[in-house]
N, C-alpha and C positions, 0 to 999 in steps of 0.2 A: 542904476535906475531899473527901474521894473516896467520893460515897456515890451514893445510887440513885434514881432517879425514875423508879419504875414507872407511876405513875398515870395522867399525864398525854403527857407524851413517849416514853415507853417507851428505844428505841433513840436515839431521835432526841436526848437529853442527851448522848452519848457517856461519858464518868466522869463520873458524876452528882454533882452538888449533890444532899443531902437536899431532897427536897419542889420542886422544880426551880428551880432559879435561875438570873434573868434580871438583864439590866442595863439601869440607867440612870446614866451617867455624868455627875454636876452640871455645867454651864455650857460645854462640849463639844462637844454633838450639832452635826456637820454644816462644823465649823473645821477648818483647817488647810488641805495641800495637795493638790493632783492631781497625779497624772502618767499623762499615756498612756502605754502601752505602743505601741500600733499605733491605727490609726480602723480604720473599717472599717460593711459593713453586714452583717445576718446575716439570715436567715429565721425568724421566729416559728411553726416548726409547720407553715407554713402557706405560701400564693403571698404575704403579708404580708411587707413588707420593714421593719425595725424597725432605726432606725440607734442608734451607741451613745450619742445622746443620751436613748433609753427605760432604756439598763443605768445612765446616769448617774442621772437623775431616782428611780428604782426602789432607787438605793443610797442617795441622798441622802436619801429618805422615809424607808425605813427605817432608814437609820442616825439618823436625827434621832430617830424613833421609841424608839431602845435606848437612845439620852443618853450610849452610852461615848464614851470618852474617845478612842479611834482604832479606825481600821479599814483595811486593805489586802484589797480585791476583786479577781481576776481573772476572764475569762471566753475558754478559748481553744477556737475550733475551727481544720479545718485553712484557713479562709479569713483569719481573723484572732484577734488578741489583744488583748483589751482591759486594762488596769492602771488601779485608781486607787487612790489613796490619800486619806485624810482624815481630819480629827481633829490629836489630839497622841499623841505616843510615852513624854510622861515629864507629869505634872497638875501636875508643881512648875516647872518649869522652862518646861513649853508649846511643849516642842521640837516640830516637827511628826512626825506620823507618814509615814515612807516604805517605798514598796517594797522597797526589800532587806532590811527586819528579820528576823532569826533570830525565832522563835517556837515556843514548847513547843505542841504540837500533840495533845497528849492521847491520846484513843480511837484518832484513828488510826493509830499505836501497832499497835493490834492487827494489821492488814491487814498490815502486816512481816511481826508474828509468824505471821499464817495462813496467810502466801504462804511463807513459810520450813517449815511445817508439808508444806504440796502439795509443796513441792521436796524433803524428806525423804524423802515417802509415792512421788513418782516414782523416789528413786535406791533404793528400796526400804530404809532405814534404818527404817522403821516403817510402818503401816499405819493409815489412819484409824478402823480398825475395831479396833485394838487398844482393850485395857481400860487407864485407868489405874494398876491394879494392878500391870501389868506393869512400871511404873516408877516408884511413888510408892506404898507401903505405907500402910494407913492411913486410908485412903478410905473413908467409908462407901458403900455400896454399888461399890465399885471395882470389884467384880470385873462389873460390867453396864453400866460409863459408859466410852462409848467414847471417845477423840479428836474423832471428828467430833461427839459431841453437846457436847463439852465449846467447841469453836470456834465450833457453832451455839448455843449456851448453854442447852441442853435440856440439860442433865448434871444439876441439881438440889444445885450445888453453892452452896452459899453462897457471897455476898459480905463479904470481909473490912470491907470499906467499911461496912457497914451493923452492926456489931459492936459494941455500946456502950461498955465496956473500949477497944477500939481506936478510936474515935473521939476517947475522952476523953484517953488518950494521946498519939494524934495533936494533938488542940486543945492539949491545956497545951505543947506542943513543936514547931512546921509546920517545925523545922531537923533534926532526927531523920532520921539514917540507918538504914532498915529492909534488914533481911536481905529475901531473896526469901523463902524457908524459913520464916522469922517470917509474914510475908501469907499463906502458903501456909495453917499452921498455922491460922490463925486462921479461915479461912473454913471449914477441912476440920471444925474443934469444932463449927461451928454448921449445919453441914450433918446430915443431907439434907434439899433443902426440898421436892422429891419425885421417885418412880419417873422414872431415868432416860428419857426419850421424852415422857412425857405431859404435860410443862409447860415452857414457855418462862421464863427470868429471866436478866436482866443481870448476870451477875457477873464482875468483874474477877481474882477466885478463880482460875477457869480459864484466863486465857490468863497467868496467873504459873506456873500450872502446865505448865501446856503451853513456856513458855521452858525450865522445869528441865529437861523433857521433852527438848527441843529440844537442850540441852548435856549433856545425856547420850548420847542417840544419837551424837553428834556428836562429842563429848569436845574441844568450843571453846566459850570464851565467846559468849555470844549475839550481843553488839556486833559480835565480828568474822563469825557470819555473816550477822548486815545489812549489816556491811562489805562482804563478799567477793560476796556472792549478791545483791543489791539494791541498796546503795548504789552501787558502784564500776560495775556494769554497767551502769546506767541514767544515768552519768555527775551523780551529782546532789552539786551542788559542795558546799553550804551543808547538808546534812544528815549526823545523826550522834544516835550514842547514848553520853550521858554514862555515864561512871561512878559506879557510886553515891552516891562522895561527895562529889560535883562535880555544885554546885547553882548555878553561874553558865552563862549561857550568851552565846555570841558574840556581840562585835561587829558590827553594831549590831543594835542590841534593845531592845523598846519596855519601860518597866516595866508591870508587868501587877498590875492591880487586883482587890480581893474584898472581901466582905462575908461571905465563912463564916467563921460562929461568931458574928455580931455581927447585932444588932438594924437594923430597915427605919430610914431615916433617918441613919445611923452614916456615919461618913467613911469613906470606901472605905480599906482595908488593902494596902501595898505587897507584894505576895506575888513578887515574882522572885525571890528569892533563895532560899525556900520550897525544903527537900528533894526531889527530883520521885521519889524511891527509895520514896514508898508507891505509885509505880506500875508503876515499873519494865516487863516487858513485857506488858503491859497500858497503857500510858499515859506513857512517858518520853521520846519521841524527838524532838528539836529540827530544825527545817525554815526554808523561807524558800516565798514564793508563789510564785517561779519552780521551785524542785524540786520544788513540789507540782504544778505545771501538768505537767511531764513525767512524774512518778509516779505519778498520777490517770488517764493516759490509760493506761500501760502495765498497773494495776489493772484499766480494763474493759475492757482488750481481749488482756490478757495476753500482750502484746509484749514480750521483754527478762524476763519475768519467768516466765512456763509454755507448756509445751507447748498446742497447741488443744485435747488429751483432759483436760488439767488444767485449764484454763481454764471449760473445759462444765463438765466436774463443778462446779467452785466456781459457775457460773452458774445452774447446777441445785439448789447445794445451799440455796435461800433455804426456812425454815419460816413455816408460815403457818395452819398447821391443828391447832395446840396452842393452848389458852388462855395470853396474854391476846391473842393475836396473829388467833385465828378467832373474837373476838367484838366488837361494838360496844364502843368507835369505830373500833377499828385494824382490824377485818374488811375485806380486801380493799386496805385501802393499804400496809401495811405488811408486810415481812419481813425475815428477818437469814438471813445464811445461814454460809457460813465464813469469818467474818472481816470481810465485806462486808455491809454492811443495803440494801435495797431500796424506797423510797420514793417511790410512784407514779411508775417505770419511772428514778429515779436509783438508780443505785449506788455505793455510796464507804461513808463513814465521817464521822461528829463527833466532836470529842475537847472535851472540859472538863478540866481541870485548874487550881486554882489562880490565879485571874487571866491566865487564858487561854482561850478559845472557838477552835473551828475547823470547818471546813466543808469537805470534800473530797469533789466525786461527779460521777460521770461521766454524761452521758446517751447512750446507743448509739443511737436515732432523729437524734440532732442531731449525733453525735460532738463532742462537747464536755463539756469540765471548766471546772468551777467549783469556785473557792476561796473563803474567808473565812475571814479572821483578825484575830482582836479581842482590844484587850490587857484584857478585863475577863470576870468570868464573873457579873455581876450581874444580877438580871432585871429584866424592866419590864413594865409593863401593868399588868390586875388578877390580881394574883397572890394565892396565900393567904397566911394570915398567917402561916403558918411558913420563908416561904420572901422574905428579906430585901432591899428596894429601896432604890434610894437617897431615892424619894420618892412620894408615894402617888398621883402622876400619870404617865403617862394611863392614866386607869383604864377608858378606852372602848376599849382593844385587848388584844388577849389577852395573856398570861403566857409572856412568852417569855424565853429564851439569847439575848445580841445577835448572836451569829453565825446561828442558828437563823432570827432575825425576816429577815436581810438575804438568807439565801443562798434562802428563801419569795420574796421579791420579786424577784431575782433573775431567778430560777428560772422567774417567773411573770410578767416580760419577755422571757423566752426561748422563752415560745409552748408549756412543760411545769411546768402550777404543781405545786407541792409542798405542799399547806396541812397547815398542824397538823389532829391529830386535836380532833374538839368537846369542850368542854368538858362 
């Protein structure tokens, strides 16, 4: 289910599991195979020189730590690239997991839509200061929420995800093709959750709005312009946005596991084949870890994708001083801005969906992108009791998403840690 985890993760769930969910993949953690991409040594921050047997050890901990079931890591800057892969791709068969998998990549999802958004607001087709009333009637308070609060998610629209009608519907049916229009509707009912400006919330509400937005000014499908404006230009071979109702994704591709809707303990649920149309542009578009190494870098540094004035703005545009975002624990680590979240000086995106985790964020100190992607969205640690594990160990580390726990260690072999906010 595509719900919300304000409490704890905030941004950092990317489409949320209720109550945040993390994984642990039974019998798993730490199997399968490797592959380099490149060796190589990097710099820690620092005159330290950290070879990539510290990003190996640092993946292999924490992935052991998350228990899923596979993982594929990269870390590229412009000296080198590192690849691995580990785990299994399929828990039945114990295929291994390898680096070329296609992968539903969730949240990041968005960063398309917001970067398609600035490419609009440049060829002057809209203005991020427009209201959404100008193109979507019906809106509470529409006539004061502009675009940009709507991408920085200060608009105070609800999340259709957190809807109880639509969750219920969603659970009795995860094959269910949803209209955009349907999501749209449902979050616009349960809105407003407050004045436009003065509050920060995750909802995936807004950036389905903002696609309709999008193909209205446009008068194209959305697909084709991530096709035309993003995909094609950035040459990214293995990325693309399904069709609604087109709930398989390409060859090869790892199955991807879950436990939403089901009880801590429960045998994990084969979710790939799962509708991905309750995310649509907010959360639907299928990648591989080499498109993401090239689209990650072009994201912070806005090469191939905006102008330098476009680029600042979206750099500029991170929130930080609206509750829950300017008060403990997220005070000063954390922001989001269009499209992009900011996480103690990384920038990028995470996406959840479905038996899928992902990790995509740039650091401009080191010039490097890091990725992660995990075929499970189960948590691990000590988490709460509403939020479903595979098993009630290790309860000595925190309550994490398994791409979340790897791309922390990561991150924090790379000489710039990332740590979750305290519990």
């Amino acid at each position: 289910m595509l719900a919300q985890n304000m409490h704890q993760q905030v941004w950092k769930a990317g489409i949320f599991v209720t109550g945040l969910v993390l994984l642990l993949g039974i019998g798993c953690g730490g199997g399968g195979n490797q592959e380099d991409s490149a060796a190589g040594t990097h710099t820690t921050g620092g005159s330290e020189q950290a070879s990539t047997a510290d990003l190996d050890a640092a993946l292999k901990k924490s992935f052991q730590e998350s228990d899923a079931p596979g993982v594929v890591a990269a870390v590229q800057t412009p000296e080198y690239t590192w690849v691995r892969a580990l785990g299994v791709a399929d828990r039945a068969s114990k295929e291994p997991m390898m680096p070329e998998v296609h992968h539903r990549v969730g949240s990041v999802t968005k960063t398309f839509t917001a970067t398609l958004l600035l490419q609009a607001a440049e060829e002057g087709q809209l203005s991020l200061d427009d209201t959404i009333d100008r193109y979507v009637k019906g809106v509470p308070n529409g006539d004061k929420i502009t675009l940009r609060q709507m991408a920085d998610m200060t608009s105070g629209i609800a999340t259709y995800t957190e809807d109880d009608q639509w969750v219920k519907e969603w659970s009795s049916d995860p094959t269910r093709v949803w209209a955009p229009e349907e999501l749209a509707q449902i979050g616009i009912k349960d809105s407003p959750l407050f004045d436009p400006g003065t509050e920060w919330f995750y909802s995936n509400t807004n950036y389905v709005l903002l696609g309709l937005v999008l193909e209205q000014v446009t008068g194209k499908p959305v697909g084709d312009l991530y096709r035309e404006q993003i995909i094609e230009p950035l040459g990214l071979q293995s990325t693309s946005f399904p069709d609604l109702a087109d709930s398989s994704i390409p060859e090869p591709h790892a199955q991807g596991y879950t436990l939403q809707g089901q009880s801590s303990g429960g045998q994990p649920i084969d979710a790939t084949d799962w509708s991905p149309s309750e995310a649509w542009t907010a959360g639907m578009m299928i990648s591989t870890v080499e498109d993401l190494l090239t689209y990650g870098r072009a994201l912070g540094t806005g090469d191939g994708l905006l102008s330098p004035e476009k680029q600042s703005e979206r750099l500029d545009s991170f929130v930080s001083d609206v509750p829950p975002l300017n008060q403990p624990p997220l005070r000063g680590d954390l922001a989001y801005g269009i499209g992009l979240g900011k996480d103690h000086g990384w920038v990028g995106h995470n996406g959840e969906i479905p038996g899928f985790n992902t990790y995509l964020f740039y650091h401009p100190e080191l010039d490097a992108v890091v990725v992660v992607e995990v075929n499970s969205d189960i948590s691990s640690g000590k988490c709460p009791k509403d939020v479903p594990t595979m098993n009630e160990w290790p309860r000595g580390i925190p309550c994490e998403l398994p791409a979340d726990r790897i791309f922390e260690a990561l991150a924090e072999a790379l000489g710039k840690p990332s740590p979750s906010p305290p519990e």
